[in-house]
C-alpha positions in Angstrom: 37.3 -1.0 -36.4 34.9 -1.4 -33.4 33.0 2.0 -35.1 32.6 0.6 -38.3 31.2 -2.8 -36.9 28.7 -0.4 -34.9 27.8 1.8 -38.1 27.5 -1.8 -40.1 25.2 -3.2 -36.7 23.1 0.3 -37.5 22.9 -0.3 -41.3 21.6 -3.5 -40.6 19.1 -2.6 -37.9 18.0 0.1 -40.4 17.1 -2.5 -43.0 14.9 -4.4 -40.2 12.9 -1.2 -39.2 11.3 -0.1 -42.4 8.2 -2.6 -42.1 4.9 -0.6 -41.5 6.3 3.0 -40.4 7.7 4.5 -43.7 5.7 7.4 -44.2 7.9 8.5 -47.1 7.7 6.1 -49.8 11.3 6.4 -50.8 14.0 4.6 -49.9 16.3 7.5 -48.7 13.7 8.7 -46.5 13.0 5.4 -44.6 17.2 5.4 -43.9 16.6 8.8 -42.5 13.3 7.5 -40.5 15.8 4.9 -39.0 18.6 7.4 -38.4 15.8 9.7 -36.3 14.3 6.0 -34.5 17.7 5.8 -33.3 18.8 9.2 -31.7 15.4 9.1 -30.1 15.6 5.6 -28.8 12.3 4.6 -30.2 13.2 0.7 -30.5 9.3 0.3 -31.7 9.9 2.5 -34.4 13.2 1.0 -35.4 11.2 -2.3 -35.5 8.5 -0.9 -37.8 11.3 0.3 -40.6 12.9 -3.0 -40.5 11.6 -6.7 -42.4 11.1 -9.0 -39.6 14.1 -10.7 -38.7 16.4 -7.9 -39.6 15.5 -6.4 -36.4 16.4 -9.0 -33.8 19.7 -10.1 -35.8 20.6 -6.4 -35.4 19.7 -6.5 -31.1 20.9 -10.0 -31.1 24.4 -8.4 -31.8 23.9 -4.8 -30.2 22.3 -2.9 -27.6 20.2 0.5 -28.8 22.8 2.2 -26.5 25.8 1.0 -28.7 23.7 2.2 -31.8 23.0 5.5 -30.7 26.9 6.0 -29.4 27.8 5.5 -32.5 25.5 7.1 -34.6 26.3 10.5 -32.2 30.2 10.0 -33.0 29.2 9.8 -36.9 28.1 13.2 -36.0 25.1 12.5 -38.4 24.0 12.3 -42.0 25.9 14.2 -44.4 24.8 13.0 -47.4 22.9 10.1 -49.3 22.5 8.8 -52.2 20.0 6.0 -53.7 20.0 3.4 -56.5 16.9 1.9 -57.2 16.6 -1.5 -59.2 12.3 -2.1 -59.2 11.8 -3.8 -55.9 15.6 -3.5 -54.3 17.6 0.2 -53.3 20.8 0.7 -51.7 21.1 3.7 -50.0 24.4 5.3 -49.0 25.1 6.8 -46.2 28.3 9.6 -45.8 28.4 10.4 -42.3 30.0 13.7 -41.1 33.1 12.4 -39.9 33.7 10.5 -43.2 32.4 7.3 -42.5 30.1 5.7 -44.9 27.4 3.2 -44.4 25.3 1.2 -47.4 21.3 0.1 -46.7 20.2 -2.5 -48.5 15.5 -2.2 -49.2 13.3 -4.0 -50.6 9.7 -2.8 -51.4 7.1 -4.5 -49.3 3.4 -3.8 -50.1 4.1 -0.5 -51.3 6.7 0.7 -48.5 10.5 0.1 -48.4 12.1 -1.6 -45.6 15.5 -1.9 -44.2 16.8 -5.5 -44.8 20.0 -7.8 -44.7 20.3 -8.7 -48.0 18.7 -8.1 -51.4 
């Protein structure tokens, strides 16, 4: 239970840290830019992939330590897949050990960011 509440905390902080640093232009690739923010500890670049509030709901619950425990006991990506409705995507997440995780983006200016809700 307490690992799914951390992988949920990690799906939300990846909707808040798509703003400004999503290279990709692609919904699954700015969940992967959050995934590689977060095994790095890079807590500016989770904030750039995120919309703004996303991110400090995410730290107002958990630390970047707790994140990156439990991304390293999902043992990583797997597999994703993406949905795309114009302006919205949900991206899901299987994790190695069978977990799964769902991102919700929304399209901002062009680049699509991690957020809470659609």
């Amino acid at each position: 239970m307490k690992r799914s509440l951390l992988l949920l905390g990690l799906v939300c902080l990846l909707g808040l840290t798509l703003i400004g640093c999503n290279r990709s232009g692609n919904p699954r690739n700015a969940v992967q830019q959050l995934h590689e923010a977060v095994e790095k500890g890079d807590r500016n670049a989770i904030a750039d992939l995120m919309v703004p509030n996303a991110f400090e709901v995410l730290f107002k619950f958990y630390t970047l330590d707790q994140l990156q425990e439990s991304y390293n006991e999902s043992g990583g990506i797997a597999s994703m897949q993406e949905t795309i409705d114009n302006d919205t995507a949900v991206v899901v997440v299987t994790y190695r050990n069978g977990d799964e995780s769902s991102y919700d983006l929304v399209r901002v200016d062009g680049k699509w960011l991690i957020t809470l809700e659609k």
